[in-house]
matplotlib code that plots the C-alpha trace (Angstrom):
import matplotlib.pyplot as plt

x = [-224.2, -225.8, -223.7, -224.1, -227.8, -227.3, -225.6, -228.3, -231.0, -229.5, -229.5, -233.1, -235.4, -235.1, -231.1, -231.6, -233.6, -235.5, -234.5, -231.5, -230.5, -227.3, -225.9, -223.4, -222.1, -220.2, -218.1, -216.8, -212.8, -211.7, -208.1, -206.1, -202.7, -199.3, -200.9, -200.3, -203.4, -203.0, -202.9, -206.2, -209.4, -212.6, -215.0, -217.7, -221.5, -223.5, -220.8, -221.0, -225.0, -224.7, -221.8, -224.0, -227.0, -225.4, -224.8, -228.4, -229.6, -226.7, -228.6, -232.1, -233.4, -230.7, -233.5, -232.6, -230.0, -229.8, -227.4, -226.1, -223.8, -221.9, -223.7, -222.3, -222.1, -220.5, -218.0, -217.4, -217.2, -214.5, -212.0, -212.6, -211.2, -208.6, -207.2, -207.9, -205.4, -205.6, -208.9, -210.9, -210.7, -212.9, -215.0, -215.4, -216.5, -218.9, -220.5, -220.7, -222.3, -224.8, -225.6, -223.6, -223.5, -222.6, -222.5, -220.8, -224.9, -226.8, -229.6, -227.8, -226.3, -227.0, -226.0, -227.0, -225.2, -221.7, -222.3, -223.2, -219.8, -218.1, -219.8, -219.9, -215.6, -215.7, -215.1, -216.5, -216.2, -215.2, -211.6, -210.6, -212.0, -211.7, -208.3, -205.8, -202.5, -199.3, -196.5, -194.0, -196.5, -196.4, -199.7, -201.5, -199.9, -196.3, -195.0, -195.9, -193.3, -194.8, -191.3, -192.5, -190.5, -192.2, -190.3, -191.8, -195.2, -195.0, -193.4, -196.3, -198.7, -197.1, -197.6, -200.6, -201.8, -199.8, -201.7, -198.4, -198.7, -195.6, -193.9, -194.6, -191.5, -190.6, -189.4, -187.1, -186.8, -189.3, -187.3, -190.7, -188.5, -185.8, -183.6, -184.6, -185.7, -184.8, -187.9, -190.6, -190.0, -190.5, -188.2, -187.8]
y = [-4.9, -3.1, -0.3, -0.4, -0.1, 2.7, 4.6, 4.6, 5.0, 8.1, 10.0, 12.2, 10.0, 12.4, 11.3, 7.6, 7.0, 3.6, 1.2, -0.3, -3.9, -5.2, -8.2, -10.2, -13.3, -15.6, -19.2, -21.5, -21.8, -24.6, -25.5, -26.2, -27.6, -25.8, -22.9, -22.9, -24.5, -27.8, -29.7, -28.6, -30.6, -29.2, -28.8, -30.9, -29.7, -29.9, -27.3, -25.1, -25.2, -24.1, -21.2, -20.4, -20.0, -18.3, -15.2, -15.4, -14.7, -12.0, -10.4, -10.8, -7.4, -5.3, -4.1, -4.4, -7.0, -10.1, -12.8, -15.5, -18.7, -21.4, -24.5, -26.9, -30.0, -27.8, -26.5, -30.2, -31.5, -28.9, -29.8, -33.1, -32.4, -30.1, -32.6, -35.8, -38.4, -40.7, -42.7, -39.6, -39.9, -43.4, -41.0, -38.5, -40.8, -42.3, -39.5, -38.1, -41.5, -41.0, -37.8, -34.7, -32.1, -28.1, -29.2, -25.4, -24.6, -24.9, -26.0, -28.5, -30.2, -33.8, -34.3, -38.0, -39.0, -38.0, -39.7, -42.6, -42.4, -42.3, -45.4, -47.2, -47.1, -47.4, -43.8, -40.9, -37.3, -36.5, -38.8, -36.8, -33.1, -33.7, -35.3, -33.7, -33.8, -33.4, -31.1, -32.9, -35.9, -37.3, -35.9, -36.7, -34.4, -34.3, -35.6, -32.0, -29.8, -26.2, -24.5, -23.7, -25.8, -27.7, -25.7, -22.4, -24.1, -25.6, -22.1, -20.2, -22.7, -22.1, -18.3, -18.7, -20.2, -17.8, -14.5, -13.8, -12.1, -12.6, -9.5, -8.7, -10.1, -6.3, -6.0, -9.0, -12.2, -14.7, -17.7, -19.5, -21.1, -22.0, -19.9, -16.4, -16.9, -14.0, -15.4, -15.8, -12.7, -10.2, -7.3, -4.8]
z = [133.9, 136.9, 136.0, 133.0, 133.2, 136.2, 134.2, 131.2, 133.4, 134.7, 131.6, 131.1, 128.6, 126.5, 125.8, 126.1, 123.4, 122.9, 125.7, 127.1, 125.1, 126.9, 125.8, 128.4, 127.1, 129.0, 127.8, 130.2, 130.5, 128.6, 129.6, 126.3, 125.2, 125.4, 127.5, 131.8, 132.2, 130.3, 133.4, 134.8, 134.6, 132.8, 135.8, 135.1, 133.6, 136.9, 137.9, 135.0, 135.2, 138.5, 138.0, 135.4, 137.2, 139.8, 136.6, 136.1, 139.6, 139.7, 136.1, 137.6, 138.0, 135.3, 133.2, 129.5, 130.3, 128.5, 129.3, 127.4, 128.4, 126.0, 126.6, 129.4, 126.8, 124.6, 126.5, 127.7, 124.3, 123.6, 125.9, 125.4, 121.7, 122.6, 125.3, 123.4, 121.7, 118.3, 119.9, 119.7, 115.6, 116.3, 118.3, 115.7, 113.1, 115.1, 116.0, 112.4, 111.3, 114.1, 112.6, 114.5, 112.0, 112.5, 116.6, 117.8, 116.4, 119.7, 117.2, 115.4, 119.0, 119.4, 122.9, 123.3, 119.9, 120.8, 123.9, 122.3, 119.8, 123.1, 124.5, 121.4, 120.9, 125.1, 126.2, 127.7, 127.6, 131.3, 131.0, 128.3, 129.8, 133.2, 133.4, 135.6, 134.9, 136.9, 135.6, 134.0, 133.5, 129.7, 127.8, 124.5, 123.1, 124.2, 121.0, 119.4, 119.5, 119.8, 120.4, 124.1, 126.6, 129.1, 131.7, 130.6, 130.9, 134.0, 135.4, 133.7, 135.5, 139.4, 138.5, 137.5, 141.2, 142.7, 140.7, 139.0, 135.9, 133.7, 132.4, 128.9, 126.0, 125.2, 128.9, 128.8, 127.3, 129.2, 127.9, 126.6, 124.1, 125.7, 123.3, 121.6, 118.4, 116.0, 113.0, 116.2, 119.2, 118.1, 121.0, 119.1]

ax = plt.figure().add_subplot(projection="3d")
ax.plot(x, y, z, "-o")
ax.set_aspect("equal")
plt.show()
């Protein structure tokens, strides 16, 4: 953003035209199923609040810059989902009788009824997003088959702490399915 800014600020006013507007969003990571990072927890919302604060110190000063985050509930509420099992339908019901409507709609949000849904069917939203899980440990969603082995996964995972990046399909079979599949990779 800083550079960004520098590098309109450089040009003679007469080139710039009106005024910098720079727009930097930023979501949260949510881990998800059958990538490497199933197994990781969802840090919790104090800790995205602060990382997210953090960015808005960093941007204080970038004249023109505007920055925008993915609400910490949100984000919480979204890897709850994505990680959840069967109890989470309950959940969901509950929460819709209580009124949650269009909730991805900052405006439309109801924070303290989705956490009532999960207290009323005797949950809450950091077991489901802030479970870690061990490789090879059954998941909620194990019984899925996605055609990607669990050994791929749990290989794409260790790379992944080790800042490994895994070489693109074209240069070699990767072996994510255990077997090339002639309908699915595409090597030509």
């Amino acid at each position: 953003s800083r550079k960004v800014a520098a590098a309109f600020y450089s040009l003679p006013k007469e080139q710039r035209g009106k005024g910098l507007r720079l727009t930097v969003s930023v979501s949260t990571f949510v881990p998800k199923p059958f990538t490497a990072f199933q197994y990781c927890p969802q840090i919790p919302p104090a800790e995205i609040r602060r990382r997210q604060q953090l960015l808005r110190d960093a941007m204080k000063g970038v004249r023109g810059a505007v920055l925008n985050c993915h609400p910490a509930p949100l984000s919480v509420l979204e890897a709850a989902f994505s990680r959840g099992d069967r109890r989470l339908s309950d959940v969901l019901l509950c929460a819709f009788r209580l009124g949650c409507r269009f909730d991805s709609w900052t405006e439309h949000f109801k924070p303290e009824a989705w956490e009532a849904a999960f207290a009323e069917n005797g949950l809450t939203v950091a077991q489901y997003a802030e479970a870690a899980y061990a490789p090879g440990q059954a998941l909620p969603w194990s019984h899925i088959d996605m055609l990607l082995t669990e050994e791929y996964l749990r290989a794409e995972y260790e790379n992944a702490l080790s800042a490994r990046t895994t070489p693109d399909c074209r240069e070699g079979c990767n072996n994510c399915f255990g077997v090339q599949h002639a309908n699915i990779c595409r090597l030509s």
